[in-house]
C-alpha positions as CSV (number, residue, x, y, z in Angstrom):
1,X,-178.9,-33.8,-90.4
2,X,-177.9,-33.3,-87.0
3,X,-174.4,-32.1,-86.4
4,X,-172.3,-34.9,-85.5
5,X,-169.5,-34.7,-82.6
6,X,-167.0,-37.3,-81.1
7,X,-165.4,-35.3,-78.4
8,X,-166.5,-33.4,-75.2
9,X,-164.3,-30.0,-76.1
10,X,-166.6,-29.8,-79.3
11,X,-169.4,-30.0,-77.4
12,X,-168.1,-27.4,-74.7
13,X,-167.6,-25.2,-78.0
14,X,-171.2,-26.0,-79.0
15,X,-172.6,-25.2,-75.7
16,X,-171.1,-22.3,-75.1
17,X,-172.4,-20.3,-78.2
18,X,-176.0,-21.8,-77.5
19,X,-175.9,-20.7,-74.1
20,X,-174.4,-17.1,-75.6
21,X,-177.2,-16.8,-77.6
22,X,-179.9,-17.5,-74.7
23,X,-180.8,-20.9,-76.2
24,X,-182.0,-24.0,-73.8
25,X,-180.6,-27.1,-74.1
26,X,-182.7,-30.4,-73.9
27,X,-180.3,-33.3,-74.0
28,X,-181.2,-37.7,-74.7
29,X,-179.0,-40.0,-73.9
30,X,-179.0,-43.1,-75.9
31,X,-177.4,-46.1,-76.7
32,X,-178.2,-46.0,-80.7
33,X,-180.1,-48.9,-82.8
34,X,-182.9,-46.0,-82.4
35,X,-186.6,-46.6,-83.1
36,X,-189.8,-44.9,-82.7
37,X,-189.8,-45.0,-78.7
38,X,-186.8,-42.9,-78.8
39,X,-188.3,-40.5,-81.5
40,X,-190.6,-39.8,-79.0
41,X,-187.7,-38.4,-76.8
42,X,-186.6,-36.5,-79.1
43,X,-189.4,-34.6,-79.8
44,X,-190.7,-34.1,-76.2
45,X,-187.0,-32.8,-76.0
46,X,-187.7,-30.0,-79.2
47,X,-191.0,-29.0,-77.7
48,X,-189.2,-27.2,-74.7
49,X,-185.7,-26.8,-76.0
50,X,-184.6,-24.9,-79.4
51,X,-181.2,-27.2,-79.1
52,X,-181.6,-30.9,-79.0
53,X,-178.7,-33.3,-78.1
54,X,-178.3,-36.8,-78.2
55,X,-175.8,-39.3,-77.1
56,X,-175.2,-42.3,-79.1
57,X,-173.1,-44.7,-77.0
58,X,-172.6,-48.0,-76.3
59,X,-171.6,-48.3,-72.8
60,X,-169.6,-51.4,-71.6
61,X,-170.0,-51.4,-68.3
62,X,-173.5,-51.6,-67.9
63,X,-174.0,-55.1,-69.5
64,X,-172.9,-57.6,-67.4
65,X,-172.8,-60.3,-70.3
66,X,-170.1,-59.7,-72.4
67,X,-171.5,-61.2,-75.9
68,X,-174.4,-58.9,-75.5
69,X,-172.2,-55.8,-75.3
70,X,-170.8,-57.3,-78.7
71,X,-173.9,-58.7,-80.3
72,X,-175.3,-55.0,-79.4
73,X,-176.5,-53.4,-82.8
74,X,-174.6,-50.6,-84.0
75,X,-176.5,-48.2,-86.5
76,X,-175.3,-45.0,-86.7
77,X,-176.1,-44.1,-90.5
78,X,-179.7,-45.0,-89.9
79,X,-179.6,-43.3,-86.4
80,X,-179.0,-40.1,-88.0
81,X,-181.9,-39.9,-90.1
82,X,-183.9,-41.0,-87.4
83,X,-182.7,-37.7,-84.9
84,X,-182.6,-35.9,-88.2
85,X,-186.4,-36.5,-88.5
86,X,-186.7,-35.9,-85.4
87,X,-185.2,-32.2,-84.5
88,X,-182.3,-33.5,-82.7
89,X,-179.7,-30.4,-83.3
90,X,-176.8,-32.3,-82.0
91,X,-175.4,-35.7,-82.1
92,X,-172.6,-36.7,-79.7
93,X,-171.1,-39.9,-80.2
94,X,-167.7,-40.4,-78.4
95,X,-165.0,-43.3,-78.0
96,X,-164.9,-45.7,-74.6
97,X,-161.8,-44.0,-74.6
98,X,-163.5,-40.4,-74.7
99,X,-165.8,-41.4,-72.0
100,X,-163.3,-43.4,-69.4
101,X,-160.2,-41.3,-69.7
102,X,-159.3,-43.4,-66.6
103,X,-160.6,-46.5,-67.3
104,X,-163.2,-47.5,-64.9
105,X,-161.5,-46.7,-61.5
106,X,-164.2,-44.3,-60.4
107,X,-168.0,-44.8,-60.3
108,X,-171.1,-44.6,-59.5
109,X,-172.8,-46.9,-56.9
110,X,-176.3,-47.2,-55.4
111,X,-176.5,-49.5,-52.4
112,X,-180.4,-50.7,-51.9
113,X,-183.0,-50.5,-55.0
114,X,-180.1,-51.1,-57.7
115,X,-180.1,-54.6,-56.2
116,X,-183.5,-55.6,-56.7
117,X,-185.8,-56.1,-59.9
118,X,-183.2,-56.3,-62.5
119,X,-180.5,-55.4,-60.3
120,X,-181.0,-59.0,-58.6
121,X,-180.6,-60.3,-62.1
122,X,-177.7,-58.2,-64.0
123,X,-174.8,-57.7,-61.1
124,X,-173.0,-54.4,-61.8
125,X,-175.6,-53.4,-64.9
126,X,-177.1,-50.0,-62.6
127,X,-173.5,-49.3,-61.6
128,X,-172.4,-48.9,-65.0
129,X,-175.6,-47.1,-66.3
130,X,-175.4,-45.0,-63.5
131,X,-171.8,-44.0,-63.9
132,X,-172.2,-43.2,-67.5
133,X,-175.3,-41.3,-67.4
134,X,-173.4,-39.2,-64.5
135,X,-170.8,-38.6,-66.9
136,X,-173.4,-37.3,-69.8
137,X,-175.5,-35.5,-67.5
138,X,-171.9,-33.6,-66.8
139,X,-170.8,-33.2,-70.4
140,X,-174.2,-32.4,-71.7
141,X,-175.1,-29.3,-68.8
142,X,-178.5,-29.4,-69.8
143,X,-181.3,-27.6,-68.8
144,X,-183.1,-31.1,-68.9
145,X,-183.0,-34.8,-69.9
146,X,-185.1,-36.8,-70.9
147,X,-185.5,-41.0,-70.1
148,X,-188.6,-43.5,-71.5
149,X,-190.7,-45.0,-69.1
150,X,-189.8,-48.7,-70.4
151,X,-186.8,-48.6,-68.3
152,X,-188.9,-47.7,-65.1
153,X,-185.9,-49.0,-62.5
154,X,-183.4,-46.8,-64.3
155,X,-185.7,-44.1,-64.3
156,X,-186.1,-44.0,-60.6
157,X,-182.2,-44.3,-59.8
158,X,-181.2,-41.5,-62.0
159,X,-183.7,-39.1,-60.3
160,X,-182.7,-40.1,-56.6
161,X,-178.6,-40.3,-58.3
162,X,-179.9,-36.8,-59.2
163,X,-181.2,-35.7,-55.7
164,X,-178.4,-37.2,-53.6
165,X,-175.7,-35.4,-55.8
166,X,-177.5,-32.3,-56.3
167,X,-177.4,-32.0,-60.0
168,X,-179.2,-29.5,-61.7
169,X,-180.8,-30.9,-64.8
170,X,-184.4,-31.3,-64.6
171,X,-184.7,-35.4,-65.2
172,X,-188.1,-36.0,-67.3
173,X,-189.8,-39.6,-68.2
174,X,-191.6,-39.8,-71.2
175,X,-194.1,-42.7,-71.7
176,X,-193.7,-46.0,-73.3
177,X,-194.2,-46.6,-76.6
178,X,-195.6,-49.6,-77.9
179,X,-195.9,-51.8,-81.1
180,X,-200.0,-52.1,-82.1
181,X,-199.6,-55.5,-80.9
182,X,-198.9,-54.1,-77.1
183,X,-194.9,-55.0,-77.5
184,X,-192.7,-52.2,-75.7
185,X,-190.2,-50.6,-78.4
186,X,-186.9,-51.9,-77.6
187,X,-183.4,-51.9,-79.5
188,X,-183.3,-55.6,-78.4
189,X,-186.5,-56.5,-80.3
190,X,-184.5,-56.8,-83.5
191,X,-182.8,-59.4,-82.3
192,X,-185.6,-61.8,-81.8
193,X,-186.4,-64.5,-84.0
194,X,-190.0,-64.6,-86.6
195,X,-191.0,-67.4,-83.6
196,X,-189.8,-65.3,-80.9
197,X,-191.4,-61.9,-82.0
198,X,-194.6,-63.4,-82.6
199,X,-194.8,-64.8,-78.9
200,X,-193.4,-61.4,-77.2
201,X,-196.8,-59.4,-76.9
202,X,-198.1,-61.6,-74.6
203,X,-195.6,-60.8,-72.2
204,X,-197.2,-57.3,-71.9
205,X,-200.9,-59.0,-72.1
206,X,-200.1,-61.1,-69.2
207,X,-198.5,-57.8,-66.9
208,X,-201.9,-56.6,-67.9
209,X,-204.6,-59.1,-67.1
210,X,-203.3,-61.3,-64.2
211,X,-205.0,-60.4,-60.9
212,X,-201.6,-61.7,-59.2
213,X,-197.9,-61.6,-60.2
214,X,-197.9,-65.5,-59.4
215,X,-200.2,-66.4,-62.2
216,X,-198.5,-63.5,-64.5
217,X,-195.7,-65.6,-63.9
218,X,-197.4,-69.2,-64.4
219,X,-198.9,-67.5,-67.3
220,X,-195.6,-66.7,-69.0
221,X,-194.0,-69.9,-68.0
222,X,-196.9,-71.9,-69.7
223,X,-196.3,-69.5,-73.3
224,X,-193.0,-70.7,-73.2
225,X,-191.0,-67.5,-71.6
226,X,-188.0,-68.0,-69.6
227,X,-189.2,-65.1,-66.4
228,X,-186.5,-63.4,-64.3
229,X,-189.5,-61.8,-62.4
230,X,-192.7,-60.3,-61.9
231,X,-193.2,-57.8,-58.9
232,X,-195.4,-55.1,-58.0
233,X,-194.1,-52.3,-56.6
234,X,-196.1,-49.1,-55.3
235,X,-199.0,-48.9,-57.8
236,X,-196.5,-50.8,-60.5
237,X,-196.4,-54.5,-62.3
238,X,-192.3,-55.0,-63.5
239,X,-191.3,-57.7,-65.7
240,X,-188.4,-59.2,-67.4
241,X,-188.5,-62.3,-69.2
242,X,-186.2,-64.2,-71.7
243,X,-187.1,-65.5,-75.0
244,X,-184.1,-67.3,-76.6
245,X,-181.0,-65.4,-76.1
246,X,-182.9,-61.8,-75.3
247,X,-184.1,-60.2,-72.4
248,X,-187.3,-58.1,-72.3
249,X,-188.6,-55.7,-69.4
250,X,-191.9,-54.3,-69.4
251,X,-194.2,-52.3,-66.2
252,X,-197.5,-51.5,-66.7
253,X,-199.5,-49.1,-63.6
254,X,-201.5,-51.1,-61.5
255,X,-203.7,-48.2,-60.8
256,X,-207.0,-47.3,-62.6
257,X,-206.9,-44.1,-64.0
């Protein structure tokens, strides 16, 4: 099992005697309920790095609904087996209190593409996810992260948060992995109904086939899906769409490989 850590001066500890002993450090930052998608993080993470460590944390500020912050599934014992399967070395899994010693007086804020696409849609969700992964990109002092491709908008802010602060670990995207029925992996998935779930995988069908992103959207409309948006962006199709009470993104590349 993974060795599991709630504070940043244990961490320090651990770090140092890697770094003694010339090991690189590959680090994932999650927020638990893990599946298969971030398995694959994990081990993209142990085929460059001989130390693995993961974050497990569920960070308030980045949900800008409050009963999904509380409704978000908490699974630690199963978690560990999961990183434990999947060479993770170290698990860190600290207290809001750990991680805002001073509350949330100082963050992080992007002022143009974190208002768009979700950002339009969840106010103050890329401040908060930008703040915190600040925070654990500081803590963990790794040689590199590593970020899924499902969350293509957060992807892109971390690596220009990364550029404009000049921060030295290497940020990596790994692809998205998908259910056989085309359904992106998602912690949220759990929470959809037998009805819901079976309805889902046509959100990724229709990023797929529609020529346009209006008939994507008529497309999901008619199937019964509540759509925040569908926009293409620079070779991209996003999507987010709401089936009861969850929310699903998606992006599929537009170009042909």
């Amino acid at each position: 099992m993974p060795k599991l850590i709630h504070t940043i001066a244990e961490w320090r500890a651990l770090r140092a005697e890697h770094r003694a002993a010339g090991r690189t450090i590959g680090f994932v930052p999650t927020m638990g309920a893990l599946h298969e998608g971030h398995a694959s993080l994990f081990r993209a993470a142990a085929g460059e790095h001989p130390v693995v460590l993961a974050s497990v944390f569920v960070n308030p500020t980045q949900f800008d609904e409050q009963h999904d912050f509380e409704k978000y599934p908490r699974t630690l014992a199963a978690d560990c087996a999961l990183m434990d399967a999947a060479g993770v070395t170290v698990a860190f899994v600290p207290s809001v209190d750990e991680m805002y010693p001073n509350g949330t007086r100082y963050g992080v804020v992007e002022t143009e593409f974190s208002r768009e696409l979700c950002g339009a849609h969840r106010p103050g969700h890329f401040a908060g996810m930008l703040t915190v992964v600040m925070k654990l990109l500081q803590i963990a002092d790794a040689e590199a992260a590593y970020f899924g491709e499902k969350d293509y908008q957060q992807l892109l802010l971390i690596r220009g948060m990364r550029e404009a602060f000049f921060l030295p670990t290497r940020i990596v995207g790994c692809p998205i992995i998908r259910e056989p029925d085309g359904l992106a992996m998602s912690s949220r998935n759990a929470r959809l109904s037998s009805a819901e779930r079976a309805l889902a995988p046509q959100f990724h069908s229709a990023l797929v086939a529609a020529p346009t992103v209006e008939q994507a959207r008529a497309r999901l409309e008619a199937a019964g899906f509540r759509v925040d948006y569908v926009e293409d962006r620079d070779g991209r199709r996003f999507g987010a769409v709401r089936l009861g009470q969850t929310r699903l993104i998606d992006n599929v590349s537009l170009r042909v490989e």
